[in-house]
C-alpha positions as YAML, in Angstrom:
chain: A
units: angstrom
residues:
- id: 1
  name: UNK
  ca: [-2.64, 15.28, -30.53]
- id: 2
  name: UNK
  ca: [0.02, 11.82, -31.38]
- id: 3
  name: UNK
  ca: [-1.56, 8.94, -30.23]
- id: 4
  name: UNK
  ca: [0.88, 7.36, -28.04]
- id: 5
  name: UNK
  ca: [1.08, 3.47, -26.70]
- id: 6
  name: UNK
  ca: [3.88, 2.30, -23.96]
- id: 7
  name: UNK
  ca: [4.78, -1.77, -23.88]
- id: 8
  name: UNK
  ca: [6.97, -2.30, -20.90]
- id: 9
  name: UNK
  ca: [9.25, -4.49, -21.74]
- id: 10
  name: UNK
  ca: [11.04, -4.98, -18.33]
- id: 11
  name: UNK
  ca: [11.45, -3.42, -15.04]
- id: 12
  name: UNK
  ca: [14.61, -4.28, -13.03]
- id: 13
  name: UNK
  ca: [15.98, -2.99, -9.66]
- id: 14
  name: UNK
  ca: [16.32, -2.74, -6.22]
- id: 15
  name: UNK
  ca: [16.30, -0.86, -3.45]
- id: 16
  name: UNK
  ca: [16.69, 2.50, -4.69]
- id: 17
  name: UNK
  ca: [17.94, 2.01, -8.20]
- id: 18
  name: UNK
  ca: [15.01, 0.66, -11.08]
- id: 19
  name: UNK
  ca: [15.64, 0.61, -14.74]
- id: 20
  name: UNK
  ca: [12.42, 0.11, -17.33]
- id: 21
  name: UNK
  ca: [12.77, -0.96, -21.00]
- id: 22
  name: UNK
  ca: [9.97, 0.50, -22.79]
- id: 23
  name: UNK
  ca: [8.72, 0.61, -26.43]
- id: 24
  name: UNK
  ca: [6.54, 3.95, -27.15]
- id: 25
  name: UNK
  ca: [4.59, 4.47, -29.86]
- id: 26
  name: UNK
  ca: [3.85, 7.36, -31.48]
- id: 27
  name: UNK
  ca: [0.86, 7.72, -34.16]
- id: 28
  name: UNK
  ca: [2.60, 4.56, -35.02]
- id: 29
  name: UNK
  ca: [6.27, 4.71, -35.14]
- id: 30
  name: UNK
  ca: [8.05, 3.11, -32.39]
- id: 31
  name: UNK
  ca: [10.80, 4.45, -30.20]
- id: 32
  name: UNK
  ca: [12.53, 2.32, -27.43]
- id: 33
  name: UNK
  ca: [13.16, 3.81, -24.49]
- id: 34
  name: UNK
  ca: [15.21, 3.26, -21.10]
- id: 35
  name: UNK
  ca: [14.46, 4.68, -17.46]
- id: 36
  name: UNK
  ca: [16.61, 4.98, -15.02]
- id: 37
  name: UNK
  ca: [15.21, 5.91, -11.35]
- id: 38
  name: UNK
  ca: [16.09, 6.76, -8.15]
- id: 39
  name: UNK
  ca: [14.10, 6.66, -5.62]
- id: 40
  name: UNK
  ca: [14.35, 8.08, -2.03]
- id: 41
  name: UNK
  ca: [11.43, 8.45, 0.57]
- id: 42
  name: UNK
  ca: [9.21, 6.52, -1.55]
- id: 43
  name: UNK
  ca: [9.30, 9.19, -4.71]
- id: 44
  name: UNK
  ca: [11.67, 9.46, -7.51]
- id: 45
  name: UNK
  ca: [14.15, 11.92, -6.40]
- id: 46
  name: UNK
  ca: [16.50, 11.30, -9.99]
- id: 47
  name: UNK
  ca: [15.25, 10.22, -13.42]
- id: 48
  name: UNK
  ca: [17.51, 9.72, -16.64]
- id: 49
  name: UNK
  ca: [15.90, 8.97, -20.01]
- id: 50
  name: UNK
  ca: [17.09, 7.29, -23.06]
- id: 51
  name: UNK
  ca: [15.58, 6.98, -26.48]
- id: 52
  name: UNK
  ca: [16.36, 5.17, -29.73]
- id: 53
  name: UNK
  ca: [14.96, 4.25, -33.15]
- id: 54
  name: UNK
  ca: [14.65, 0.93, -34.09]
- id: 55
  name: UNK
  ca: [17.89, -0.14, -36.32]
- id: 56
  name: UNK
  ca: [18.84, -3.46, -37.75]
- id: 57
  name: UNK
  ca: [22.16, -5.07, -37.44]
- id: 58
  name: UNK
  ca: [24.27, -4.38, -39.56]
- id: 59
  name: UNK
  ca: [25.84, -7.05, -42.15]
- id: 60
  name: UNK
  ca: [29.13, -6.95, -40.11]
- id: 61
  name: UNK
  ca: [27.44, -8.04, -36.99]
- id: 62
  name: UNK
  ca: [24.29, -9.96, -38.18]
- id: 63
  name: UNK
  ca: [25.72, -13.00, -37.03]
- id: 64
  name: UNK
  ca: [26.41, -11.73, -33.40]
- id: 65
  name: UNK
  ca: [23.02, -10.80, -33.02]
- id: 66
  name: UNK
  ca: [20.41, -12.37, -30.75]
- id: 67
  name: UNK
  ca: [16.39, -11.31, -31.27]
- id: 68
  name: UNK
  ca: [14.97, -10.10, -27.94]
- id: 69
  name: UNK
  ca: [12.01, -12.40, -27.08]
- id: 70
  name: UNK
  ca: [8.91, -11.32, -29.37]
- id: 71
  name: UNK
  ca: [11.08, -9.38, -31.39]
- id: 72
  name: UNK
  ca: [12.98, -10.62, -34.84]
- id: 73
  name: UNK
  ca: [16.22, -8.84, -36.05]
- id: 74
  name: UNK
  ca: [16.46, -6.62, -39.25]
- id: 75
  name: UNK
  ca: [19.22, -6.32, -41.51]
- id: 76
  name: UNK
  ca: [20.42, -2.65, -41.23]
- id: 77
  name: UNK
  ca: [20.05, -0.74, -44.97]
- id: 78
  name: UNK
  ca: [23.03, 0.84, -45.81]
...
């Protein structure tokens, strides 16, 4: 079985409508992750999931980007 690890990074919303930033780890590697609920009668009635590798920036845009706090930003390897 993978060991797994979830950092929330943020959880946003209200009302009905919460997003969560997430980084999951499996045996390891790291996967970022985005949830977006909604919620009616006090459950989730509607989830969507999104997942992404980690990727630098690439040279083009290196100067545009901004680190994340607690995070640094990697040159993408062509």
């Amino acid at each position: 079985m993978a060991e797994r690890h979830f950092t929330v990074l943020r959880i946003q919303g209200e009302g009905s409508l919460w997003v969560s930033e997430c980084i999951i780890s499996y045996d390891g590697a790291p996967s970022f992750s985005v949830s977006i609920m909604e919620f009616a009668d006090g459950r989730v009635s509607h989830e969507t999931q999104y997942f992404a590798d980690p990727f630098g920036a690439p040279d083009a845009r290196i100067t545009l980007a901004e680190p994340m706090p607690g995070r640094e930003i990697r040159r993408q390897h062509s």
